[in-house]
GUNUFI-289239 format. One record per residue (C-alpha): residue number from 1; residue in one letter; chain; x, y, z. Coordinates in nm, 4 decimals, padded with zeros to 6 digits, always signed. Layout:
// residues N
<NUM; 'A'; 'A'; <X; Y; Z>>
...
// end
This chain:
// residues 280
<1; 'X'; 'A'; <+00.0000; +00.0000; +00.0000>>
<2; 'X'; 'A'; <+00.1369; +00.3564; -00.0963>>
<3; 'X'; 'A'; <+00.1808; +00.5764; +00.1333>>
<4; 'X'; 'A'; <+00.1352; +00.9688; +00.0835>>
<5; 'X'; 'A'; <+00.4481; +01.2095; +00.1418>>
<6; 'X'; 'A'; <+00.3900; +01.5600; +00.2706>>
<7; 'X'; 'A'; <+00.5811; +01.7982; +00.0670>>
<8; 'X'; 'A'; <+00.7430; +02.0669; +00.3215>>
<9; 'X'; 'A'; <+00.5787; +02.4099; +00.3442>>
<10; 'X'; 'A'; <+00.7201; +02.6627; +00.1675>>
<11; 'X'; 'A'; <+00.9007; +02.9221; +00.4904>>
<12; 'X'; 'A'; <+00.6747; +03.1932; +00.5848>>
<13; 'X'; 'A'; <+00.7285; +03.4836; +00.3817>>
<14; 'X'; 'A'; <+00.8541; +03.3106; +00.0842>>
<15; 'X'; 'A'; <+00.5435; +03.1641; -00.1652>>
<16; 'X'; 'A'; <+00.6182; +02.8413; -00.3655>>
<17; 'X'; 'A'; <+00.7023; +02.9758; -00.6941>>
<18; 'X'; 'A'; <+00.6041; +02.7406; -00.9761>>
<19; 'X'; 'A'; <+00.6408; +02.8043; -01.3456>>
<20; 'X'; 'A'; <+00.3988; +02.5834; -01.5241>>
<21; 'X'; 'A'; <+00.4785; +02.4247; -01.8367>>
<22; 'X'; 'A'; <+00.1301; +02.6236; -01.9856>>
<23; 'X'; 'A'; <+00.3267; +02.9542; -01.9145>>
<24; 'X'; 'A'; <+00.6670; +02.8282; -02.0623>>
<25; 'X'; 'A'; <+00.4698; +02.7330; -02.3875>>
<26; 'X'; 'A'; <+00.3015; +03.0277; -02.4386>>
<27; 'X'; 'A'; <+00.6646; +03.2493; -02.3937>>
<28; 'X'; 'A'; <+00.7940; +02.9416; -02.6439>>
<29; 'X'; 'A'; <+00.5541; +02.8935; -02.8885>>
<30; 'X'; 'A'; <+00.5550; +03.2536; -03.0662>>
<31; 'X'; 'A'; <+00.9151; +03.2711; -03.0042>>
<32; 'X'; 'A'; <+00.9902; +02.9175; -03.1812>>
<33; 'X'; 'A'; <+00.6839; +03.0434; -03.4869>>
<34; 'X'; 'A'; <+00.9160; +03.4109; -03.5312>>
<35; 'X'; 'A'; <+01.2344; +03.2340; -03.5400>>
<36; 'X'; 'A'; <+01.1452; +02.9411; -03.8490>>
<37; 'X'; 'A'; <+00.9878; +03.2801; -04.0311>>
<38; 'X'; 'A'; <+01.3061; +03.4053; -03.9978>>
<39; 'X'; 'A'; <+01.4864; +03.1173; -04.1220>>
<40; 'X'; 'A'; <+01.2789; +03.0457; -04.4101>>
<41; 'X'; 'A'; <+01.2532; +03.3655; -04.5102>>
<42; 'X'; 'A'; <+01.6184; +03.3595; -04.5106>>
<43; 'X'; 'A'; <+01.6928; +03.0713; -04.6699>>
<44; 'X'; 'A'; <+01.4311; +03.1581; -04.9742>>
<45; 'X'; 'A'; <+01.5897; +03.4591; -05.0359>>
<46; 'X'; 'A'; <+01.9435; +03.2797; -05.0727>>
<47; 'X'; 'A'; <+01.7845; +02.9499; -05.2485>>
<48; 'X'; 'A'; <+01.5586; +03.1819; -05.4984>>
<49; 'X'; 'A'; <+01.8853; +03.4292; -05.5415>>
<50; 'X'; 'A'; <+01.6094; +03.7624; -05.5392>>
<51; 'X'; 'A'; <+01.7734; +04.0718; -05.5188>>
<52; 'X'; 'A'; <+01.7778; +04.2900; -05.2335>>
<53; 'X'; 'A'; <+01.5493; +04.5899; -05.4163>>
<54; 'X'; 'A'; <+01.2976; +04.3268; -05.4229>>
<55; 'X'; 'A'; <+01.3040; +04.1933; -05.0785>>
<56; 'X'; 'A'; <+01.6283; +04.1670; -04.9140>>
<57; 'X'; 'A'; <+01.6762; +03.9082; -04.6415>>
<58; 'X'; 'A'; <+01.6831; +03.9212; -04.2583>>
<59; 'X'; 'A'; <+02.0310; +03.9009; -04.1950>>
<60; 'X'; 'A'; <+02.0569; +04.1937; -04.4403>>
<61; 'X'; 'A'; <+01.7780; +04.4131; -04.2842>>
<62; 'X'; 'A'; <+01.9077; +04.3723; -03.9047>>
<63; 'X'; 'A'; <+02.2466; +04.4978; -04.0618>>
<64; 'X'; 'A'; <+02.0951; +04.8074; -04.2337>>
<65; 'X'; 'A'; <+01.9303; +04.8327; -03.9247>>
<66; 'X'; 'A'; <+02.2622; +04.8685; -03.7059>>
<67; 'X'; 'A'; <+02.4935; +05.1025; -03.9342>>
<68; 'X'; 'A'; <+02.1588; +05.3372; -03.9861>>
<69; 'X'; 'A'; <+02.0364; +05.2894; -03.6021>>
<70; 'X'; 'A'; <+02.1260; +05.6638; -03.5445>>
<71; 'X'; 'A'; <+01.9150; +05.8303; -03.7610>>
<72; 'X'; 'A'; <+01.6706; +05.5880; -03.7289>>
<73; 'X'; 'A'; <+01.6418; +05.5426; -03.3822>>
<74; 'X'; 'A'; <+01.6167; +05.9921; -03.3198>>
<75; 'X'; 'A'; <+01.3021; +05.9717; -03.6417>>
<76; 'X'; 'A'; <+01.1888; +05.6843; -03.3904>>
<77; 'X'; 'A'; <+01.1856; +05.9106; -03.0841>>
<78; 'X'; 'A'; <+00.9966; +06.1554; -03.2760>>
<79; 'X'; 'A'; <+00.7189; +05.9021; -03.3561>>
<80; 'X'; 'A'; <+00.7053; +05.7672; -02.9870>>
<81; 'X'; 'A'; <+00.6809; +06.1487; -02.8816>>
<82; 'X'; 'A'; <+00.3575; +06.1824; -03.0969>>
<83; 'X'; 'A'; <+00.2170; +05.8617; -03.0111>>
<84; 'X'; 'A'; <+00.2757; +05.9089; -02.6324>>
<85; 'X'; 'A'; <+00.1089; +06.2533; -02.6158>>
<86; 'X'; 'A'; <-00.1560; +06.1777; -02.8416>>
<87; 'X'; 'A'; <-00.2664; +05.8864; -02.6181>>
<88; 'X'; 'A'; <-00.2507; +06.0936; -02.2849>>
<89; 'X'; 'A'; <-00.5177; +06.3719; -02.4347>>
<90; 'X'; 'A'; <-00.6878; +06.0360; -02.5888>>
<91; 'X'; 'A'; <-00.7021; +05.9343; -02.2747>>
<92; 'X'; 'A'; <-00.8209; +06.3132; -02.0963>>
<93; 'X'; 'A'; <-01.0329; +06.3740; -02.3998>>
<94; 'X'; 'A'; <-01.2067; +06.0301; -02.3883>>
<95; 'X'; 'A'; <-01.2754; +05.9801; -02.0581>>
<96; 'X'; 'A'; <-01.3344; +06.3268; -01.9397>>
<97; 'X'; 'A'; <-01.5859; +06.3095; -02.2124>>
<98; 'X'; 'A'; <-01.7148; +05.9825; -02.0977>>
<99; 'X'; 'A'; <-01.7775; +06.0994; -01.7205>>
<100; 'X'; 'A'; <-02.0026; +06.3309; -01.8646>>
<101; 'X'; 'A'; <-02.1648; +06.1701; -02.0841>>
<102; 'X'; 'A'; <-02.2603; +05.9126; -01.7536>>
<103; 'X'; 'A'; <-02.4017; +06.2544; -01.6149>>
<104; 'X'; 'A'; <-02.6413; +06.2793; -01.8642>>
<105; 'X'; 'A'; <-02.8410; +06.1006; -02.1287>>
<106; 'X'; 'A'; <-02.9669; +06.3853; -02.3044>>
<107; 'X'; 'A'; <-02.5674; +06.4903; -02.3188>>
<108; 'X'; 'A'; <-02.4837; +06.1783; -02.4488>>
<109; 'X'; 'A'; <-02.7462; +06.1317; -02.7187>>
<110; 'X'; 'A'; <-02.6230; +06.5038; -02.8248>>
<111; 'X'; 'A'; <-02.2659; +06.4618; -02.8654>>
<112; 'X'; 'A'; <-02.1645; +06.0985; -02.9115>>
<113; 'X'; 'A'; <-02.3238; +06.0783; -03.2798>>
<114; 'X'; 'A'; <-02.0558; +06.3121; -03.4043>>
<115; 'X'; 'A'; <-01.7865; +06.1145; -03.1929>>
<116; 'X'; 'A'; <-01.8612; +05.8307; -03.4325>>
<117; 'X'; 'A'; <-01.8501; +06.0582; -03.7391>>
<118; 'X'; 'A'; <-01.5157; +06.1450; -03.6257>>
<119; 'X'; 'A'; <-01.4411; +05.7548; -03.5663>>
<120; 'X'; 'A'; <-01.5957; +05.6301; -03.9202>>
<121; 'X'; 'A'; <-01.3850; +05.9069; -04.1373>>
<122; 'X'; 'A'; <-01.0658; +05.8137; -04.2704>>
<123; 'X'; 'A'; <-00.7792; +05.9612; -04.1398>>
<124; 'X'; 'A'; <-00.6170; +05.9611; -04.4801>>
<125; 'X'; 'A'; <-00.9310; +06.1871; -04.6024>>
<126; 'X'; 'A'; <-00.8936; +06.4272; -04.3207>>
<127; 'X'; 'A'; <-00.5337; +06.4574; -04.2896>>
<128; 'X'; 'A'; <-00.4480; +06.6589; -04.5878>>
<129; 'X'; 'A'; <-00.7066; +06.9259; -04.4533>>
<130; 'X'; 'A'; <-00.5709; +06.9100; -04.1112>>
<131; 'X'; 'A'; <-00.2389; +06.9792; -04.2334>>
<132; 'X'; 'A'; <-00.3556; +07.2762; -04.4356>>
<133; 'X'; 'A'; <-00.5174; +07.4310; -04.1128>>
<134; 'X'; 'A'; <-00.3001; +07.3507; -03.8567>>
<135; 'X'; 'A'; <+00.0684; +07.5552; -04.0021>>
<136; 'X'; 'A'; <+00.2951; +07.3716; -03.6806>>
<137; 'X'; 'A'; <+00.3617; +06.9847; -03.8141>>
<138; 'X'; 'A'; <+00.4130; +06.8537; -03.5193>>
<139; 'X'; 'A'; <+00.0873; +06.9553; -03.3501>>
<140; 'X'; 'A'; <-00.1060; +06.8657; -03.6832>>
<141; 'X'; 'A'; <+00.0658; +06.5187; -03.6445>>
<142; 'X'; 'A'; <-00.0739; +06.5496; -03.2752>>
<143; 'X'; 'A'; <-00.4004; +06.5719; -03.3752>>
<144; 'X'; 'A'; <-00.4299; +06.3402; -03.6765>>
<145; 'X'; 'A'; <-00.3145; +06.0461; -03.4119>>
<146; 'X'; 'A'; <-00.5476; +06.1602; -03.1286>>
<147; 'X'; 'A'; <-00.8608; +06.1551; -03.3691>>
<148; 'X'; 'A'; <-00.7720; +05.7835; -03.4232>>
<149; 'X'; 'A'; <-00.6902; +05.7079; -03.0873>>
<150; 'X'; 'A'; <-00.9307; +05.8746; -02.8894>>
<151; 'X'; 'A'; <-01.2670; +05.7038; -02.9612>>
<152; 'X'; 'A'; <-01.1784; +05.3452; -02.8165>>
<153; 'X'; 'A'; <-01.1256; +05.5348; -02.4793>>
<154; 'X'; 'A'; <-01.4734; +05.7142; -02.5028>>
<155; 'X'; 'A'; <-01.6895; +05.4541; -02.6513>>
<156; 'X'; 'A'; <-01.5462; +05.1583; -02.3753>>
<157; 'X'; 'A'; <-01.5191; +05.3753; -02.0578>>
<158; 'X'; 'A'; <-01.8915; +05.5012; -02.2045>>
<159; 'X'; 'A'; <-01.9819; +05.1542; -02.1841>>
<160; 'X'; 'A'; <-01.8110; +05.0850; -01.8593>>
<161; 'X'; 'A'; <-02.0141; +05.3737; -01.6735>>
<162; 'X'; 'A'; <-02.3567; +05.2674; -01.8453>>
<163; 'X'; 'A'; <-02.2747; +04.9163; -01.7330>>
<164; 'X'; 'A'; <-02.2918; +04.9191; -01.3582>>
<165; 'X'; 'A'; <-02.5901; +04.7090; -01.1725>>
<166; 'X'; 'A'; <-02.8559; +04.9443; -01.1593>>
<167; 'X'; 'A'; <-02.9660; +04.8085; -00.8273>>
<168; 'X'; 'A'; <-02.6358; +04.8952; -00.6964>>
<169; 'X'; 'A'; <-02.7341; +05.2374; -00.7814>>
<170; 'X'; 'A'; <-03.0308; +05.2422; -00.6401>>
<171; 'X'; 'A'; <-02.8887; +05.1012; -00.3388>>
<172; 'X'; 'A'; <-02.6668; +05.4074; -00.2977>>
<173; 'X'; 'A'; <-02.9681; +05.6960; -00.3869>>
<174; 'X'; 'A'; <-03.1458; +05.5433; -00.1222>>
<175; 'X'; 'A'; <-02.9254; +05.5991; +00.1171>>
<176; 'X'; 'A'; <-02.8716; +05.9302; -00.0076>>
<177; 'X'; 'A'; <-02.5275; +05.9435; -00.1868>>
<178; 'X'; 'A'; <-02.4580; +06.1929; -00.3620>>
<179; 'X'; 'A'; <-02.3793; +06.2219; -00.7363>>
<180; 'X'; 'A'; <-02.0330; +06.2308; -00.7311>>
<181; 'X'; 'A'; <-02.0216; +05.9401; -00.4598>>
<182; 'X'; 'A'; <-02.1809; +05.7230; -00.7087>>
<183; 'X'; 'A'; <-01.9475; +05.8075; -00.9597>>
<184; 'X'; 'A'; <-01.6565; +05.8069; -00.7486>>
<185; 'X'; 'A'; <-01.7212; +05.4651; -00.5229>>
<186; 'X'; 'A'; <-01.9350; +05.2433; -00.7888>>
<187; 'X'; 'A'; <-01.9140; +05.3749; -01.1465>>
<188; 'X'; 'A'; <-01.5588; +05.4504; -01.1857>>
<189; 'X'; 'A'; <-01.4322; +05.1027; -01.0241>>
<190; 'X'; 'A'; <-01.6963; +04.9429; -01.2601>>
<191; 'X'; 'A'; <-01.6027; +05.0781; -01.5276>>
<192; 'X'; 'A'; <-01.1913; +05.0612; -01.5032>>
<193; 'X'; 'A'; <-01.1458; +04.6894; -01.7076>>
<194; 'X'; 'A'; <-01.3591; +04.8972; -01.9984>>
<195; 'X'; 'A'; <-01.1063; +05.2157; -01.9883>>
<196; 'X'; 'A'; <-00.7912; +04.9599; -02.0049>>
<197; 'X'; 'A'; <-00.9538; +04.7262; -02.3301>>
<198; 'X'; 'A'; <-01.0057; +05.1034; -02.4957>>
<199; 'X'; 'A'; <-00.6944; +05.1725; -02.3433>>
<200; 'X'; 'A'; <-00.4836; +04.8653; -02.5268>>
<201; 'X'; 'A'; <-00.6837; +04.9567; -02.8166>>
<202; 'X'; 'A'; <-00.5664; +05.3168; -02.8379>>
<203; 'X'; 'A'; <-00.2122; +05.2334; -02.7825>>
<204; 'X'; 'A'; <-00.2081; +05.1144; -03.1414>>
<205; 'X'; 'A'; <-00.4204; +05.3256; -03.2885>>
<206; 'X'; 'A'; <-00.2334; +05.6142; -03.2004>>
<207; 'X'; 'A'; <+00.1025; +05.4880; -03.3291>>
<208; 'X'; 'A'; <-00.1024; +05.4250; -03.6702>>
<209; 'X'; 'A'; <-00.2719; +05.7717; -03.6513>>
<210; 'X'; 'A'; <+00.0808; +05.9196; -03.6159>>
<211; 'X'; 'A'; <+00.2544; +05.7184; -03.9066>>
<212; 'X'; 'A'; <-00.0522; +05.7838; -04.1142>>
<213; 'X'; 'A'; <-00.0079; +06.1520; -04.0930>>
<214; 'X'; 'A'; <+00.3418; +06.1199; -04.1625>>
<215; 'X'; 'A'; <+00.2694; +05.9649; -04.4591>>
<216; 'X'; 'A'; <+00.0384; +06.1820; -04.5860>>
<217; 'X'; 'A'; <+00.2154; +06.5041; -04.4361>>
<218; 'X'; 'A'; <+00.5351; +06.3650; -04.6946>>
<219; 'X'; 'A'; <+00.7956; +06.6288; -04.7440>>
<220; 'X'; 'A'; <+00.6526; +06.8752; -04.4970>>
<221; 'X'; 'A'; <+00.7520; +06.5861; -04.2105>>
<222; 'X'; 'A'; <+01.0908; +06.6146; -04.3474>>
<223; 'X'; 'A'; <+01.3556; +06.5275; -04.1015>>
<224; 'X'; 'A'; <+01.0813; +06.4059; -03.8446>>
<225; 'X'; 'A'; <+00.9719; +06.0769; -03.7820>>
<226; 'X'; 'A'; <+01.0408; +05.7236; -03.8510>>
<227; 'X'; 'A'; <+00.7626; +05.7222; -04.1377>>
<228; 'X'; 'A'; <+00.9472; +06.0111; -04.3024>>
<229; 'X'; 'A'; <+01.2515; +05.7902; -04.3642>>
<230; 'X'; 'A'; <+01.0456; +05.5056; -04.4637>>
<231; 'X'; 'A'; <+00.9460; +05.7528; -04.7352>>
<232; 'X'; 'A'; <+01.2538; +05.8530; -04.7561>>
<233; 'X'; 'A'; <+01.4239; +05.5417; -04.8410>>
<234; 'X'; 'A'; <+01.1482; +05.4294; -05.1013>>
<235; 'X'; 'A'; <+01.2910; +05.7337; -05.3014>>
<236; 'X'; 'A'; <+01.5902; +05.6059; -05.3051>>
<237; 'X'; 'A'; <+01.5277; +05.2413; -05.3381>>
<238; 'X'; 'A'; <+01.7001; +05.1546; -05.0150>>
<239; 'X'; 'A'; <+01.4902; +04.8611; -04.9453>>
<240; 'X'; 'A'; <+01.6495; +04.6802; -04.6457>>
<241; 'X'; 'A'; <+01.6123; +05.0907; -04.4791>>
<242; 'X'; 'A'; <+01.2566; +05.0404; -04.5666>>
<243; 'X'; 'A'; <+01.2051; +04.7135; -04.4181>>
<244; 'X'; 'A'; <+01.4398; +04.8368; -04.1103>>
<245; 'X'; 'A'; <+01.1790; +05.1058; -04.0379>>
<246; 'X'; 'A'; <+00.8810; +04.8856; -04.0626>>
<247; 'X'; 'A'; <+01.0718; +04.6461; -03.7876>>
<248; 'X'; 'A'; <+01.1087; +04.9111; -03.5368>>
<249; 'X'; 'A'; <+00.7734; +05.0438; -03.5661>>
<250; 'X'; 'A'; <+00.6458; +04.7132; -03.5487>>
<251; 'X'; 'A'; <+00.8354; +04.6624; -03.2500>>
<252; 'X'; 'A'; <+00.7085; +05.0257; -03.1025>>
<253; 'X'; 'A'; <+00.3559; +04.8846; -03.1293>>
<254; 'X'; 'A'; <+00.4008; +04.5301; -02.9501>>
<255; 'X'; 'A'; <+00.6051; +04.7180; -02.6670>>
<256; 'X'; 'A'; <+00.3357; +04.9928; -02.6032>>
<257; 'X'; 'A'; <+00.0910; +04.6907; -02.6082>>
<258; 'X'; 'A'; <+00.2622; +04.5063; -02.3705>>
<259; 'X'; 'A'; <+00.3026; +04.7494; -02.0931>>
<260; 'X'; 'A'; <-00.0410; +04.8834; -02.1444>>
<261; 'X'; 'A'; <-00.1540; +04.4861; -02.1069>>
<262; 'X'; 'A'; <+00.1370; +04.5069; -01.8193>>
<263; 'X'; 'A'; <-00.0915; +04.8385; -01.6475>>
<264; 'X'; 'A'; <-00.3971; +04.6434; -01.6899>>
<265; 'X'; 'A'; <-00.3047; +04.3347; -01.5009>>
<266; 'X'; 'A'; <-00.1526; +04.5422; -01.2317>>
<267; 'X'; 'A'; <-00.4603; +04.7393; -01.1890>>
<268; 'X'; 'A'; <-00.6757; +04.4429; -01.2169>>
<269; 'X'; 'A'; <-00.5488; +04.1140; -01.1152>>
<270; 'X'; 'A'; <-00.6356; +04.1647; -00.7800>>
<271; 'X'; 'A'; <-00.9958; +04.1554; -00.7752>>
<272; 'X'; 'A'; <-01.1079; +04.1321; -01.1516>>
<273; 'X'; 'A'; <-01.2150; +03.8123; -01.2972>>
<274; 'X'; 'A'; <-01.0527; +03.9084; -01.6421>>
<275; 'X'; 'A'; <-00.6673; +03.9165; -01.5187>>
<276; 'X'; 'A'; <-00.7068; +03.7160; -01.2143>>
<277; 'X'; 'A'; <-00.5380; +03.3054; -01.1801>>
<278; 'X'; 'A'; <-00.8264; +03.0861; -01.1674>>
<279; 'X'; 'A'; <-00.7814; +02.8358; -00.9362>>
<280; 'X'; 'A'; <-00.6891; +02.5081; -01.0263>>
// end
């Protein structure tokens, strides 16, 4: 007959730590998916013998990317700068607009219509008229990526306000909170998981709202950001500069997405069912 061994407790103050294989695989698995990409992409481009204008390998991009990482990297800061500040008035814009919208229907029903106009219009329409109004790039820039990112914040932490249990609320008027105690205590925890998703969402949107108006700004961006010198190097046919751009602003957006997903399970994992271990 087997007998059952007690496994020692781990010392007080020091939790068990155990990495399950579920979390190695999921670090693995995209890592192991990027790298045979890599490889094959690699290897086709050697095999097949197709020259670098046309698409130049890896190996040959990463190397671009080092001797050019100095000019690259300061149009890169320039794009970051953009995105970054465009996100903080997406997020003052969006949810300050939000709270009041939860103050009022009739406010709501008034106003959020043209939000979605705003939403539903390409940036690439609007961007050329922008840039005629507005006479400082930079701010134009500003804008162009805040009208992209700004309506995931407002529509979500909308949703997140108009979401709360109505007999919570009712709970609260009876005994006689006031409105900003509702807002404050109930609404605004209820509706935090809602702000972060339109957060994550805006993150993105507000790198592609800056790159966008790059783009379309062309030679009046000259000297700015990163999609200036993508630009820049399809003039001159410089391919593996091209595809050395694309990388880091393709890395840009996974990083911002990471720590925003990094800020959501900090704020969250604690109590919210959405980041929080279930229990095994």
């Amino acid at each position: 007959m087997a007998t059952e061994v007690a496994l020692p407790e781990p010392l007080p103050g020091f939790p068990r730590f155990r990495l399950g294989w579920g979390r190695v695989l999921r670090l693995a698995l995209p890592l192991l998916v990027g790298i045979v990409v890599l490889v094959s992409w690699e290897a086709l481009v050697r095999i097949q013998g197709i020259p670098v204008y046309v698409l130049p390998g890896p190996l040959r991009i990463a190397a671009r990317l080092a001797s050019d990482w100095d000019t690259l990297s300061g149009s890169l800061l320039v794009t970051v700068r953009v995105t970054l500040l465009a996100l903080l008035a997406a997020v003052i814009g969006g949810g300050g607009l939000a709270i009041l919208f939860a103050q009022s229907k009739w406010i709501e029903a008034s106003f959020f219509p043209y939000a979605v106009i705003l939403q539903v219009t390409p940036i690439v329409a609007i961007a050329p008229l922008i840039l005629i109004y507005i006479r400082d790039t930079e701010l134009a820039l500003l804008f162009c990526a805040w009208l992209v990112a700004f309506f995931p914040v407002l529509s979500n932490t909308t949703l997140g306000l108009n979401s709360v249990d109505h007999n919570f609320i009712d709970l609260m008027q009876m005994y006689r909170a006031k409105r900003w105690q509702v807002l404050w205590y109930l609404r605004l925890p209820g509706a935090l998981p809602y702000f972060l998703g339109g957060l994550k969402i805006a993150g993105g949107l507000s790198l592609i709202g800056a790159v966008v108006a790059e783009f379309t700004a062309g030679t009046a961006a000259a000297g700015s950001g990163l999609a200036y010198r993508i630009l820049e190097s399809g003039y001159r046919l410089d391919i593996p500069r091209m595809y050395a751009g694309l990388a880091l602003l393709s890395m840009t957006g996974v990083l911002i997405f990471t720590l925003l997903s990094g800020l959501s399970w900090l704020l969250l994992h604690k109590w919210h069912e959405s980041a929080a271990r279930r229990e095994r």
